[in-house]
C-alpha positions as CSV (number, residue, x, y, z in Angstrom):
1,X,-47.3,-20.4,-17.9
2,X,-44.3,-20.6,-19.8
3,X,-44.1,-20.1,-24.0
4,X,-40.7,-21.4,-25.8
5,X,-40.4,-21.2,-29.6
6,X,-39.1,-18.8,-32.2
7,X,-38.9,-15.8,-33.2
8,X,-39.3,-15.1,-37.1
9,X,-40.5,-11.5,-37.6
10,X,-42.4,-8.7,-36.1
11,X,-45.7,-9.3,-34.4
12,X,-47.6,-9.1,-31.2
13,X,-49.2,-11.6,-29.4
14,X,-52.3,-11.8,-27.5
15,X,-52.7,-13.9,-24.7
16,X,-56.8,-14.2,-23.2
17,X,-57.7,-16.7,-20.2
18,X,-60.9,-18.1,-19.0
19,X,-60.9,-20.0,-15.8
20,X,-64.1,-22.3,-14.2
21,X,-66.2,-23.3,-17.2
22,X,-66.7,-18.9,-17.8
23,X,-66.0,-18.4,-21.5
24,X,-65.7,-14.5,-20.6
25,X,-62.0,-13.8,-20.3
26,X,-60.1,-13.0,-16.9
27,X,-57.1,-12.3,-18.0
28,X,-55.9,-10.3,-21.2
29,X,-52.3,-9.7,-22.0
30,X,-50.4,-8.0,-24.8
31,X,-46.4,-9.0,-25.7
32,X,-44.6,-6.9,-28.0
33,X,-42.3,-10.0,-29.0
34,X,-39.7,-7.6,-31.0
35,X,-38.8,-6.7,-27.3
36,X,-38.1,-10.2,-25.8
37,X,-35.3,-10.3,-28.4
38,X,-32.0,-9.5,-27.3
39,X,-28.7,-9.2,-29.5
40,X,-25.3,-11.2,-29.2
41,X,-22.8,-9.3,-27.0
42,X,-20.2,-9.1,-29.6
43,X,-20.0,-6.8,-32.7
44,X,-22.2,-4.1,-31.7
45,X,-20.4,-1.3,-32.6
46,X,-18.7,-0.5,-35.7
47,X,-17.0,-2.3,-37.8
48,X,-18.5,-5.4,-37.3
49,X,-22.4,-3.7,-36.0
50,X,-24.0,-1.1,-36.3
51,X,-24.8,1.0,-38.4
52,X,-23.9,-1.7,-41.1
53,X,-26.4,-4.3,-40.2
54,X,-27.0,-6.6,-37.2
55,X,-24.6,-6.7,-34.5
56,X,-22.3,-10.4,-35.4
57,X,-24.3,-13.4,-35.2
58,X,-27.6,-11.2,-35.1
59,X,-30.4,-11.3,-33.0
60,X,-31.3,-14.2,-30.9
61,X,-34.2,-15.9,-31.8
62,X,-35.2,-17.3,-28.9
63,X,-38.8,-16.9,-28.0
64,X,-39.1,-17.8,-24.2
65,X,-41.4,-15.4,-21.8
66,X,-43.2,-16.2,-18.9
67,X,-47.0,-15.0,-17.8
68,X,-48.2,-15.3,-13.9
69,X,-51.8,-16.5,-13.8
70,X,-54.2,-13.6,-12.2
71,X,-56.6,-16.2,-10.9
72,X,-54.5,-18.9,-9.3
73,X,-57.5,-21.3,-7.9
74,X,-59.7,-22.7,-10.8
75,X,-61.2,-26.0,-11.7
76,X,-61.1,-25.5,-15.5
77,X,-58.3,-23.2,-17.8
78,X,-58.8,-21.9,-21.3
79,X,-55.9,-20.2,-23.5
80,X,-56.0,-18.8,-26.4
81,X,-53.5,-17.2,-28.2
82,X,-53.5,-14.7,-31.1
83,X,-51.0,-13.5,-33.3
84,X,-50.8,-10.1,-34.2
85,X,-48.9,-9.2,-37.5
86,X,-47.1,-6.1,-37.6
87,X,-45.4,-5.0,-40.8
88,X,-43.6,-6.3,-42.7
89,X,-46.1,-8.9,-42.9
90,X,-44.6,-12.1,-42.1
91,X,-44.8,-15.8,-40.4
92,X,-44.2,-14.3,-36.6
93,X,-43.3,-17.3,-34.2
94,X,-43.2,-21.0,-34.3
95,X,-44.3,-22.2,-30.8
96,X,-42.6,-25.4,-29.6
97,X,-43.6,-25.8,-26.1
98,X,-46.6,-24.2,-23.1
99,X,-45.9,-25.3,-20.0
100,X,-47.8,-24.7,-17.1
101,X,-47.3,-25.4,-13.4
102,X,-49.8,-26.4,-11.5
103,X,-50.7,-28.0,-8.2
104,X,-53.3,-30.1,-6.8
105,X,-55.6,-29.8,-4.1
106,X,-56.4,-33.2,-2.1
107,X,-59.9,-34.6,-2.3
108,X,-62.5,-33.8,-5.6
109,X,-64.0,-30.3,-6.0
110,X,-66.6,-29.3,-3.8
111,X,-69.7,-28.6,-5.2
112,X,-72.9,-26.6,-3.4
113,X,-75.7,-28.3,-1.4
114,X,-78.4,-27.0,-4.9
115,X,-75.6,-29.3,-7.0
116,X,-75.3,-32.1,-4.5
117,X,-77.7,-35.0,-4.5
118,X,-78.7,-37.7,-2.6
C-alpha cells in the first residue's frame, strides 16, 4: 500500500487492517509522520538555517510512505486510518492518493464442501 498527500503539522497516524470478512484487525501500524519529512539540502547551516529558522525553502511537505501487507492472500481488505494529533493541535495531512498492488488468482474463490451446494 502506498499513501501520497501532505504534510501540514504534527501528528501520528494509525494504520489497522482486516483481511477475509474478520472485522478483528491483523495488522496495526503506528507512523510518526514528523519523521517522513526531510529538509531541502541547501541552507542548513548558519546564515541562511539554523539556528534562525528552517533551513531555505523549508521542510518538504511531501507525505509519501509505503506499508507491506502482513497477510498477503485474502479475499476481502479493510483499512482504516486514524489521525493522531500531537501538539500544537492542527489539521495534520491532506491525503491525495492510496494505492494498492494487488494480483489476481485465476478461477473464483474456493469455498468448503459445508459452503458448496448442489
Amino acid at each position: 500500500m502506498l499513501i501520497l498527500g501532505s504534510y501540514l503539522s504534527p501528528h501520528r497516524l494509525k494504520v489497522n487492517v482486516a483481511v477475509n470478512f474478520n472485522p478483528n484487525f491483523v495488522q496495526e501500524e503506528y507512523v510518526n509522520a514528523t519523521s517522513l519529512l526531510g529538509n531541502s539540502a541547501y541552507g542548513n547551516d548558519s546564515p541562511y538555517g539554523a539556528p534562525y529558522g528552517q533551513p531555505y525553502g523549508g521542510q518538504d511537505q511531501t507525505y509519501q510512505w509505503r506499508s507491506n501487507m502482513k497477510v498477503q492472500k485474502s479475499q476481502t481488505l479493510q483499512i482504516t486510518l486514524e489521525e493522531i494529533p500531537v501538539l500544537p493541535y492542527g489539521e495534520g495531512l491532506s491525503l491525495s492518493a492510496i494505492t494498492l498492488e494487488v494480483g489476481g488468482k485465476k478461477g473464483i474463490f474456493r469455498t468448503s464442501a459445508a459452503k458448496t451446494i448442489g
